[in-house]
C-alpha positions, 0 to 999 in steps of 0.5 A: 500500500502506498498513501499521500497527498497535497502540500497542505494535508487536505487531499489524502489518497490510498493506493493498494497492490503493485503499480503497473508502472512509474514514467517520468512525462515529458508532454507539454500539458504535464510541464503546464499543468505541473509548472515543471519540466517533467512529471513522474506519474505512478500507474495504478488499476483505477480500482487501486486508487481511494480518496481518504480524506478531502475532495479534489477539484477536477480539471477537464482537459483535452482529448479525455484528460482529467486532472485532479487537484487539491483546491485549497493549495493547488497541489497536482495528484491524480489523472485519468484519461478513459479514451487513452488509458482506460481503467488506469489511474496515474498518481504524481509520485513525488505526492507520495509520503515516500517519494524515494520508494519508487524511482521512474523506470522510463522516460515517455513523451520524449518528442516533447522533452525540452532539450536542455533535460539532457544534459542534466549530468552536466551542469553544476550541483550543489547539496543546498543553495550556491554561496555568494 
């Protein structure tokens, strides 16, 4: 089993079994959506997924996509796409309470991946902020 939830603690969220599969999304609408160059989504059986506290609000989007969130914080949890992805349940990983737990093991929409997340291995890293 695996729990979580938005940033605020109002949405909590259940997930029971083995996911199906763990993708780190490159599409443009995830990178819209999240405010972030890519989004690591955790695959579930619909049936998997509980909502245990709190109630998301949902975002129609195209084509069939629905995206759920939290409405007080704004927190990215949940999508769903029937037409493309039927009976499954995508959760964003990094909401989990141990996000560590599960690490992606593939990248998908990578025709839409900006350019510069490949060359992540050579820029600079630093354990906190730069100095100066």
């Amino acid at each position: 089993m695996r729990t979580g939830g938005c940033q605020c603690g109002e949405i909590r969220y259940r997930a029971e079994g083995d996911p199906l599969h763990h993708a780190l999304c490159h599409c443009a609408d995830c990178r819209a959506s999240a405010g972030a160059p890519a989004v690591a989504w955790l695959a579930f059986p619909e049936a998997a997924l509980s909502i245990t506290s709190g109630k998301p609000s949902v975002y129609e989007g195209r084509d069939g996509a629905r995206r759920q969130f939290c409405p007080r914080c704004g927190t990215g949890l949940i999508y769903t796409n029937a037409e493309m992805l039927p009976g499954i349940v995508d959760i964003q990983s990094a909401t989990l309470d141990d996000p560590a737990a599960d690490a992606p093991a593939v990248q998908i929409q990578c025709a839409e991946r900006l350019e510069w997340m490949t060359r992540l291995d050579a820029m600079p890293e630093f354990e906190r902020y730069p100095a100066g």
